[in-house]
N, CA, C and O atoms as a DFTB+ gen file, in Angstrom:
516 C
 N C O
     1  1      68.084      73.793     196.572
     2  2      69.272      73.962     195.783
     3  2      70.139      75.029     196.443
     4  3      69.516      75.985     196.905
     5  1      71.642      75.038     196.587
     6  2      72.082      76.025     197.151
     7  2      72.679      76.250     195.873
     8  3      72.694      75.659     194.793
     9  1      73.454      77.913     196.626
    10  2      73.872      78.527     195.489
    11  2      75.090      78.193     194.771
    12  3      75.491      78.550     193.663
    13  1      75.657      77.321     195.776
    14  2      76.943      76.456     195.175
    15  2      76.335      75.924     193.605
    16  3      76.714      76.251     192.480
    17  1      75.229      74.965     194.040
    18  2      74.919      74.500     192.868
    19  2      73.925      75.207     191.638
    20  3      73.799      74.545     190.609
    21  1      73.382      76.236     191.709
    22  2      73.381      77.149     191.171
    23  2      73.842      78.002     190.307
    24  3      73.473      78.392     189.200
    25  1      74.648      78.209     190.950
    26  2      76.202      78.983     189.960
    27  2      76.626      78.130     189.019
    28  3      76.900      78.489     187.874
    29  1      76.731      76.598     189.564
    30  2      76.886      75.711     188.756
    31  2      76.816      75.108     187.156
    32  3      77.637      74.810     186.288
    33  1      75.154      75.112     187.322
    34  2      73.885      75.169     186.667
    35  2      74.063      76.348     185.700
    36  3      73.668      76.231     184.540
    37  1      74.621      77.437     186.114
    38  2      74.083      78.560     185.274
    39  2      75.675      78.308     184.590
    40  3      75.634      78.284     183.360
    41  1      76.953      78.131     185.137
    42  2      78.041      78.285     184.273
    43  2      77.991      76.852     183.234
    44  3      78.710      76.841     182.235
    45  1      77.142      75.729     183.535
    46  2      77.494      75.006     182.668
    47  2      76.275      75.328     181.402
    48  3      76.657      74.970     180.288
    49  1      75.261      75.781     181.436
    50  2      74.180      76.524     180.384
    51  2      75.268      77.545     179.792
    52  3      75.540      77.426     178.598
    53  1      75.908      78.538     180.545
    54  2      76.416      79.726     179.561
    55  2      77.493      78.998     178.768
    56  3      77.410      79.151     177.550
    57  1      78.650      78.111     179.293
    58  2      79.433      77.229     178.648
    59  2      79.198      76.189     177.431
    60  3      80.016      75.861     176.572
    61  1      77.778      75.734     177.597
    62  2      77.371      74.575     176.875
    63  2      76.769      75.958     175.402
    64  3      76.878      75.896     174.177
    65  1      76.313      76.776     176.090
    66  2      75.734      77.772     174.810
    67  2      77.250      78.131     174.149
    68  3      77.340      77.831     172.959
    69  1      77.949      78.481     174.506
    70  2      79.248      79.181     173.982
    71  2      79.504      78.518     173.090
    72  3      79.347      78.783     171.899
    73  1      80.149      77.089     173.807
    74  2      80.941      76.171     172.670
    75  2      80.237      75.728     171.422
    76  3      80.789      75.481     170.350
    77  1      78.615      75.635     171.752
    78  2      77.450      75.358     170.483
    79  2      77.589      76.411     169.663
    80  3      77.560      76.190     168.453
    81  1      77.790      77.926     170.202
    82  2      78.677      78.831     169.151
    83  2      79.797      78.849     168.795
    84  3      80.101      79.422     167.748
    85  1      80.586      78.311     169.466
    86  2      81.844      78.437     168.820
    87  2      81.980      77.053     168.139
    88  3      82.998      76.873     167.470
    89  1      81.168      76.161     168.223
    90  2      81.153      75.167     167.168
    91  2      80.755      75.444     166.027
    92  3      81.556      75.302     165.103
    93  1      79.400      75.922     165.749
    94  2      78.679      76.757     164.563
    95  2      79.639      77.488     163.823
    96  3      79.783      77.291     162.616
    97  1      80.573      78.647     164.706
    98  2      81.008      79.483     163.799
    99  2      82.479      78.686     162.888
   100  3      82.896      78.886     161.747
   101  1      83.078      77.536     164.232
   102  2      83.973      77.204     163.352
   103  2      83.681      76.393     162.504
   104  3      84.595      75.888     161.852
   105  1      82.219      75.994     162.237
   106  2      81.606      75.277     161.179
   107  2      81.861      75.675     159.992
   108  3      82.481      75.170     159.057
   109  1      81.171      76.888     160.171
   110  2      81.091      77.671     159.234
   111  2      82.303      78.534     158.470
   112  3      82.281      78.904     157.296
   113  1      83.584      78.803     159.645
   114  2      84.549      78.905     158.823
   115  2      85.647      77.783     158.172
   116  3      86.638      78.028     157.483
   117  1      85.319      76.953     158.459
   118  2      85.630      75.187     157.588
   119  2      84.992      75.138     156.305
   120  3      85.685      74.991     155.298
   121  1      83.771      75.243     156.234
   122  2      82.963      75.386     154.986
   123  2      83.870      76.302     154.084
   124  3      84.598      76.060     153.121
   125  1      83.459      77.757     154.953
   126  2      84.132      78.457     153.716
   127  2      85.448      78.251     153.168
   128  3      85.949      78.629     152.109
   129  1      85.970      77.454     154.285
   130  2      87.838      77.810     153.533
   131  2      87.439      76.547     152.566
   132  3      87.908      76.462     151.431
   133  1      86.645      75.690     153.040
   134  2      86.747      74.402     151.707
   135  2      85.892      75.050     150.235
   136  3      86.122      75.124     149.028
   137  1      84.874      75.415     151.124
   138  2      84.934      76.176     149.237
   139  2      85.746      77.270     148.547
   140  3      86.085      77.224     147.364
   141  1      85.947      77.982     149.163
   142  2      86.872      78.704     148.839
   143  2      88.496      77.713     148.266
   144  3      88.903      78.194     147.208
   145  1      89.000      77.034     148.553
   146  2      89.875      75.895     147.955
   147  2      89.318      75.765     146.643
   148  3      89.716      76.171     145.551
   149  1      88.323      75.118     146.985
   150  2      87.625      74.245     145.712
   151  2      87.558      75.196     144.709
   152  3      88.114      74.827     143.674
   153  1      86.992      76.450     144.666
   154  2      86.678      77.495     144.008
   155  2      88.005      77.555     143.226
   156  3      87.915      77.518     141.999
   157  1      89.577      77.667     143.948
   158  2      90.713      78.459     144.012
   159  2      91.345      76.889     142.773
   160  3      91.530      77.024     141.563
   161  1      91.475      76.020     143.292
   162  2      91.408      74.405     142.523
   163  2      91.051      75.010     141.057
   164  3      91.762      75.409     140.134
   165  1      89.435      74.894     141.263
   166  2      88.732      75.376     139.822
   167  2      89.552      76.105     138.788
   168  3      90.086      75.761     137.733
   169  1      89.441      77.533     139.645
   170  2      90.418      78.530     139.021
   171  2      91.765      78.515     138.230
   172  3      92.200      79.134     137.260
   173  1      92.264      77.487     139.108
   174  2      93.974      77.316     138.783
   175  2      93.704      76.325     137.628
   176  3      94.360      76.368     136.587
   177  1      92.703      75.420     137.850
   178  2      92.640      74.270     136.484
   179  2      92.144      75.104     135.292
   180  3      92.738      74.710     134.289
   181  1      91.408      75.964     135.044
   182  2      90.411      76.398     134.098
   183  2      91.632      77.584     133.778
   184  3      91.541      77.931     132.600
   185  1      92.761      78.307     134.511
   186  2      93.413      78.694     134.033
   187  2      94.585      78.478     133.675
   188  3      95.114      79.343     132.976
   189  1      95.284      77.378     134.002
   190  2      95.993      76.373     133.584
   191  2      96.435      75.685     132.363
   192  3      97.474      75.479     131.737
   193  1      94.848      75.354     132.293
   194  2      94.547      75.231     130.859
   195  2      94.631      75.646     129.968
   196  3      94.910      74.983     128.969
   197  1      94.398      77.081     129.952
   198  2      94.003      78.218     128.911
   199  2      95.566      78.257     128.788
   200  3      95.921      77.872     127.674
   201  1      96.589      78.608     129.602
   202  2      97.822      78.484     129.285
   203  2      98.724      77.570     128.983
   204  3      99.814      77.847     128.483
   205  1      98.230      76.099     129.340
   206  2      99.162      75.367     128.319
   207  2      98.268      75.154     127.008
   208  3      98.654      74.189     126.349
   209  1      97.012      75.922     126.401
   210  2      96.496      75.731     124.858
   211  2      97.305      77.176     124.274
   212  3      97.645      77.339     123.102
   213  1      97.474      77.966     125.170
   214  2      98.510      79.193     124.470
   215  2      99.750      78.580     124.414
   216  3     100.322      78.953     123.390
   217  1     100.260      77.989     124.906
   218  2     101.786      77.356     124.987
   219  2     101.930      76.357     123.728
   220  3     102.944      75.980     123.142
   221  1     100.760      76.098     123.542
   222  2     101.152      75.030     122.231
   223  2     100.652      75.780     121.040
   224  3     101.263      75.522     120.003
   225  1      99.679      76.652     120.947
   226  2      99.283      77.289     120.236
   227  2     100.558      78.247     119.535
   228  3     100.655      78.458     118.326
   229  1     101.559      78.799     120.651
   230  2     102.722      79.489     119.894
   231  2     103.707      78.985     119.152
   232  3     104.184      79.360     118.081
   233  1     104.067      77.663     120.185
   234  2     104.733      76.664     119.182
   235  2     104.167      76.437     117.961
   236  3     104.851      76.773     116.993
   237  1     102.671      75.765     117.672
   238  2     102.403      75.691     116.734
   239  2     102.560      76.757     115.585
   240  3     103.066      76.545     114.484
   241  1     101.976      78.067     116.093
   242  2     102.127      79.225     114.988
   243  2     104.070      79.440     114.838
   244  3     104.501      79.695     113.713
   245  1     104.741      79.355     115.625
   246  2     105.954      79.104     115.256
   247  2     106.180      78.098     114.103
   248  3     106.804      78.404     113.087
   249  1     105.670      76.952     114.308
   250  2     105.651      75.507     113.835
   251  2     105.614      76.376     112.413
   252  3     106.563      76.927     111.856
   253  1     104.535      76.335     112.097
   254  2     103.736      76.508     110.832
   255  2     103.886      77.971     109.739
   256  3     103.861      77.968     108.509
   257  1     104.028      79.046     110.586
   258  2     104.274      80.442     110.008
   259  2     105.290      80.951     109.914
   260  3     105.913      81.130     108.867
   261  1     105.786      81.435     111.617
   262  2     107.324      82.245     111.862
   263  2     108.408      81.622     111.388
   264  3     109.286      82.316     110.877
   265  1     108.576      80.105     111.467
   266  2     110.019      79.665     111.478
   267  2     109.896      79.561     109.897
   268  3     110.626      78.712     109.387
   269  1     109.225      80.167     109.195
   270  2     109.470      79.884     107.435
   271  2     109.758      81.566     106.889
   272  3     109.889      81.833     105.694
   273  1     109.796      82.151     107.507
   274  2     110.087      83.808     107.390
   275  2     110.899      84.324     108.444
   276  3     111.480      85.399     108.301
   277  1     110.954      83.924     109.067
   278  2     112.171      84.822     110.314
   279  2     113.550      84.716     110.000
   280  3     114.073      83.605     109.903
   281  1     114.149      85.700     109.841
   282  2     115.419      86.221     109.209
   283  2     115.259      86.147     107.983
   284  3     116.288      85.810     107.397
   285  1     114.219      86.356     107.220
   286  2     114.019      86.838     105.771
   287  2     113.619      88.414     105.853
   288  3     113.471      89.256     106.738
   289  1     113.544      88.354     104.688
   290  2     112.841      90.223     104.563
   291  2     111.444      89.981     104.357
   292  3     110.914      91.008     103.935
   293  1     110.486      88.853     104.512
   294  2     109.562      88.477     104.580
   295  2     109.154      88.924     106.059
   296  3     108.148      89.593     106.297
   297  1     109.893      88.556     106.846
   298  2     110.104      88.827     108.802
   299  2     109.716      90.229     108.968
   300  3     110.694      90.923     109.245
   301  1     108.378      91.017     108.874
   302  2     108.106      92.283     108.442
   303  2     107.169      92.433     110.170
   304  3     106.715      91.504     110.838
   305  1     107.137      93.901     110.474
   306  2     106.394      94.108     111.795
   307  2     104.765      93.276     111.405
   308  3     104.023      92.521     112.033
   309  1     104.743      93.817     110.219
   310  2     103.139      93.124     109.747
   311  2     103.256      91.813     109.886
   312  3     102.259      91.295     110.390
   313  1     104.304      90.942     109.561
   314  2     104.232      89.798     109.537
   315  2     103.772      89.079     110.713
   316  3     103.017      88.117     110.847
   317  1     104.768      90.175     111.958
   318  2     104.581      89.408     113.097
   319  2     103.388      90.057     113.912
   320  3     103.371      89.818     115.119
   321  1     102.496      90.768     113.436
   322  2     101.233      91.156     114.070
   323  2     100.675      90.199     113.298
   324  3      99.678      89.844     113.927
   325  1     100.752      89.494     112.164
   326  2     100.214      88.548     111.788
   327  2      99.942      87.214     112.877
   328  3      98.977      86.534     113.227
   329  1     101.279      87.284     113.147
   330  2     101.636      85.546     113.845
   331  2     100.338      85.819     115.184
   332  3      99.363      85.133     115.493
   333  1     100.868      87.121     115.740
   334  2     100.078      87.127     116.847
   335  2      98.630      87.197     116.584
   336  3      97.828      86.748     117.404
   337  1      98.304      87.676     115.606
   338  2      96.890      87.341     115.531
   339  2      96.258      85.785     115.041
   340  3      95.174      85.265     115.303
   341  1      97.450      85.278     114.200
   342  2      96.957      83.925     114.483
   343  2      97.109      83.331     115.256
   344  3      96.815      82.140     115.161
   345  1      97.619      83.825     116.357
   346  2      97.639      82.756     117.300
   347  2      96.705      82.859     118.253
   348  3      96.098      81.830     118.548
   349  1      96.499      83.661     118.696
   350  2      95.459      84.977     119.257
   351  2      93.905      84.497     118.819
   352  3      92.997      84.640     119.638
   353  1      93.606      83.845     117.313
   354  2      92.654      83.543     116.769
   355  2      92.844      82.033     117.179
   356  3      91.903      81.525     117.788
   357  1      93.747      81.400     116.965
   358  2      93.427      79.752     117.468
   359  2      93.360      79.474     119.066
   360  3      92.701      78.506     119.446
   361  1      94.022      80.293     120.007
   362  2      93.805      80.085     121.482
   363  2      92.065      80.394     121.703
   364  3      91.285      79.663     122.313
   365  1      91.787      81.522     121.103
   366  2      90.536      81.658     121.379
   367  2      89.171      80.212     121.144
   368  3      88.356      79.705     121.915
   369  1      89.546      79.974     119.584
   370  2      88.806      78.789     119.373
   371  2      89.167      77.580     120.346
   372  3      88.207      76.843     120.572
   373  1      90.499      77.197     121.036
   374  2      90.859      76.253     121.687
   375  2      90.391      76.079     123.328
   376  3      90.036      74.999     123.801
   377  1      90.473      77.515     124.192
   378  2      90.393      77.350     125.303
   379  2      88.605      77.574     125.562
   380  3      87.792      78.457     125.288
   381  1      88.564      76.144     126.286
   382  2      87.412      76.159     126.827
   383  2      86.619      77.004     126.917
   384  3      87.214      78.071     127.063
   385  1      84.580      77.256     126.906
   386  2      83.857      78.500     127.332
   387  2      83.834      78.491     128.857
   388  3      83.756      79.547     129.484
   389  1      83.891      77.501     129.356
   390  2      84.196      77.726     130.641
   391  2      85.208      78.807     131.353
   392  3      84.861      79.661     132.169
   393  1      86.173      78.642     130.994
   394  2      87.484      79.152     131.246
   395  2      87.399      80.581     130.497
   396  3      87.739      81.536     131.195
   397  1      86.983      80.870     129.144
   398  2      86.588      82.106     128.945
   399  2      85.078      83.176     129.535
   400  3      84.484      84.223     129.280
   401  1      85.067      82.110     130.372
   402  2      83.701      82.822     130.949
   403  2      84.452      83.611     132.219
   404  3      84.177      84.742     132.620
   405  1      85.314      82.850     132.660
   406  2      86.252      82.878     134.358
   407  2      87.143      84.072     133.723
   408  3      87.056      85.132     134.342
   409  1      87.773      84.069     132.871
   410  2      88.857      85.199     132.541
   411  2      87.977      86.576     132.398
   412  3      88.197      87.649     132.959
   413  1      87.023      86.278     131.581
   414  2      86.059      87.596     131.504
   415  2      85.706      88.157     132.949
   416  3      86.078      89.298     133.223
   417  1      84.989      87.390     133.907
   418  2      84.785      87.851     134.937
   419  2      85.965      88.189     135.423
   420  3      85.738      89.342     135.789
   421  1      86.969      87.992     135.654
   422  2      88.108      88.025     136.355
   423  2      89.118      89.249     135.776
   424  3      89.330      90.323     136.338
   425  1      89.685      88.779     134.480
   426  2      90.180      89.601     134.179
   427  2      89.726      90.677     133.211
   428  3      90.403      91.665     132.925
   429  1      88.446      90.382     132.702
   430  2      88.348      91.598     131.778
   431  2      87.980      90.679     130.163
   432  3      87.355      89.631     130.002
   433  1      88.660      91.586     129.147
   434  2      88.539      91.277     127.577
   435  2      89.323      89.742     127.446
   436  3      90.434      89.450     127.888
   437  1      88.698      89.174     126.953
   438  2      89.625      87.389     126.820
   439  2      90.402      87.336     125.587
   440  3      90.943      86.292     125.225
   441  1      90.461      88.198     125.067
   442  2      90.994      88.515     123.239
   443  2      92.278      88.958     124.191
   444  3      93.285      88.263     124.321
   445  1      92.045      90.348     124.889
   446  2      93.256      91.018     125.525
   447  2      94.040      90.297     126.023
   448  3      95.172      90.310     125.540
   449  1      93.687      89.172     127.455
   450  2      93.833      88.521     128.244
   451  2      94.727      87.439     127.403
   452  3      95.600      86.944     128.116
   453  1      94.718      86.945     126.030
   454  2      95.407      85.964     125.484
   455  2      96.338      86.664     124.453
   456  3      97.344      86.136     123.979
   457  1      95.975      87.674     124.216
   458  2      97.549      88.981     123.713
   459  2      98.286      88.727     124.922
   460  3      99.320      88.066     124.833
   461  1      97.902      89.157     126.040
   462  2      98.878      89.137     127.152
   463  2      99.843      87.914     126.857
   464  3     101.033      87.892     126.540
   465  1      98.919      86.901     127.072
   466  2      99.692      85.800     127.820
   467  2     100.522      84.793     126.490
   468  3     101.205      83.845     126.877
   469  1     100.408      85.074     124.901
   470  2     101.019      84.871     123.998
   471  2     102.436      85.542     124.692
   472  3     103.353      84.911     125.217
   473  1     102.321      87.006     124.528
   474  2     103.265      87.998     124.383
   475  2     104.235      87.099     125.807
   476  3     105.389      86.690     125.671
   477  1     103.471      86.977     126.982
   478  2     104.195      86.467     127.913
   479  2     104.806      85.363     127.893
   480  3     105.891      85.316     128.472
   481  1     104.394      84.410     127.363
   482  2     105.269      82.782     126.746
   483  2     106.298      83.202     126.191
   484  3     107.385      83.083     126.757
   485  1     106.178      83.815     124.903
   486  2     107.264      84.228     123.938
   487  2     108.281      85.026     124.635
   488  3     109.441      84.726     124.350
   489  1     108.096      86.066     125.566
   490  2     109.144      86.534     126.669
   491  2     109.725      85.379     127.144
   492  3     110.925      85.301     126.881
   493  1     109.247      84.441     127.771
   494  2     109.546      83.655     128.169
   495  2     110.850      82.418     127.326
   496  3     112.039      82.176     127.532
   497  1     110.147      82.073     126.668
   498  2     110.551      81.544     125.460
   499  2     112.114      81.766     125.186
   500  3     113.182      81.163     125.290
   501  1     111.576      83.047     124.756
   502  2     112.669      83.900     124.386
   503  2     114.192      83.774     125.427
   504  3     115.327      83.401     125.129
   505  1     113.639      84.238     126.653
   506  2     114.782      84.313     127.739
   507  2     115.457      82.604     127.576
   508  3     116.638      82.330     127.365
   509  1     114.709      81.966     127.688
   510  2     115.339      80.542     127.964
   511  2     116.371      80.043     126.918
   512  3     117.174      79.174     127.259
   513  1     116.384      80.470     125.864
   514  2     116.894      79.951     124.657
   515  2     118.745      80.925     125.079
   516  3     119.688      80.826     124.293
């Protein structure tokens, strides 16, 4: 064997090892970005959710409570810590344990987490009108 072919031999072993690593690793960073998607998918559906059952949930407590007292003298701060707690009380019963399992880990108190996001619709709400 000369060393021509030698050198050969040895650059196509160090080459053939490389790319078998650099295949592996970009294996492995394919995997993760797909789960990581999938994970991110999950997330956005399971929280998605939880916000369009608050979105109807305010309408509804609108539906049913606020719009029969607002601009009365009935329309009291109590009144409307009322609304929010009923509403606050039906999102909870509505949105999935799944999805309150994900907010807990994620964000914290799920009682809090749906004060927030009432209060944030109704901002919302509010501006559009």
């Amino acid at each position: 064997m000369t060393w021509q072919q030698i050198l050969i031999s040895i650059v196509a072993t160090v080459l053939s090892t490389a790319l078998a690593a650099l295949g592996s690793w970009v294996l492995v960073k394919v995997k993760t970005l797909v789960s990581t998607k999938i994970k991110n998918q999950q997330a956005q559906a399971l929280l998605s959710g939880a916000i369009d059952v608050i979105a109807s949930v305010v309408k509804s407590t609108y539906q049913t409570y606020v719009q029969a007292i607002k601009g009365t003298d009935a329309w009291t701060a109590e009144a409307q810590k009322n609304a929010l707690q009923q509403a606050a009380e039906a999102a909870q019963t509505q949105i999935s344990q799944e999805a309150q399992t994900y907010i807990q880990a994620n964000f914290g108190d799920v009682g809090a987490w749906i004060k927030n996001q009432i209060e944030a619709t109704l901002y919302d709400l509010k501006n559009r009108a």
